[in-house]
C-alpha positions, 0 to 999 in steps of 0.5 A: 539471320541467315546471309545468302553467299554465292559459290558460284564461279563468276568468270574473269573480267578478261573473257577474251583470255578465256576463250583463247584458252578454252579454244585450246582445249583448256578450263582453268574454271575447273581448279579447285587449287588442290596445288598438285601441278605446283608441288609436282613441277620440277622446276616450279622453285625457279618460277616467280609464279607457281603453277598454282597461281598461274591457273588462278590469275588466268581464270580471273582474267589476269592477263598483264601480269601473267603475260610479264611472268617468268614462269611461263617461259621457264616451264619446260613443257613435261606435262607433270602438272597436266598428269597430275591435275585430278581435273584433267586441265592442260596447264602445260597447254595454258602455258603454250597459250600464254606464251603464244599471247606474249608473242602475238603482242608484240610485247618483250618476253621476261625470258627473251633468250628462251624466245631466241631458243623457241625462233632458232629451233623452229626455224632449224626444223622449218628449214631442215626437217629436222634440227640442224644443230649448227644452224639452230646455235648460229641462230640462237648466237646471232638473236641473242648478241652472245656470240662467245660465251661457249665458244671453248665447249664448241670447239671441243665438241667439233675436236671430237666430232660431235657436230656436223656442219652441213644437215641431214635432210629428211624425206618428208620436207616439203610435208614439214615446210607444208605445216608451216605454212598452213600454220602462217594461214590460219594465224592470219586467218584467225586475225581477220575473224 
């Protein structure tokens, strides 16, 4: 006697993560957990989760623990994974999905320094146009409580020149502060639908 067995896909529990990252343009349903992104991510070896499975738990809608991942903090965004996917998915755009949920949430980052980095940088860039190095470090220092621990290198680099203590505008800064703000528009606008 034969068994029938399904091969379909069934879709995640989670369709709200789902839909986030379709909206971003990603499908994970279109893995078929070749491990390219993981053995090509050159600091896969740090992560508690791989690529990989990173994919896996987001099409079974397992947002909890991906959520509380180290590894979507530590992925530095190159894209290998992306070029190597021979299904064309964004892992590195699923990654930006997931830390934007972390965020959105309210709920603590498994790498909160990395979060004080992302604040201070964006910041540095909403404010100046560009990064204002002393500002995005005074930032990042005061987020993170660490006011000390590079003060040594510091000095040697403002001994030697390399940093300037006043920034360097651009033209365009109204267009980058723009930018911002539209942003700050529709993220409240995609909270209210």
């Amino acid at each position: 006697m034969s068994q029938n067995v399904e091969t379909t896909y069934k879709p995640a529990e989670n369709d709200d993560l789902i839909q986030a990252l379709q909206h971003a343009g990603v499908d994970v349903t279109a893995c078929y957990q070749c491990g390219r992104c993981s053995a090509g991510c050159p600091v896969a070896d740090f992560f508690d989760l791989k690529p990989l499975q990173v994919v896996r738990m987001c099409c079974y809608g397992l947002e909890e623990p991906l959520l509380s991942s180290q590894a979507i903090w530590l992925c530095a965004s190159c894209e290998t994974c992306t070029t190597r996917c021979p299904n064309g998915i964004d892992i590195a755009a699923m990654m930006d999905v997931l830390r934007s949920r972390v965020l959105a949430s309210r709920q603590r980052a498994a790498e909160p320094k990395i979060v004080a980095f992302h604040k201070s940088f964006l910041n540095s860039i909403k404010h100046h146009g560009r990064v204002f190095e002393v500002g995005m470090i005074a930032g990042y220092k005061f987020r993170t409580g660490d006011l000390f621990s590079d003060l040594g290198m510091g000095l040697q680099m403002i001994k030697r020149g390399k940093i300037k203590f006043t920034p360097h505008r651009i033209k365009g800064g109204k267009e980058v502060r723009s930018l911002f703000r539209r942003k700050k528009e529709v993220t409240k606008e995609e909270k209210n639908t």
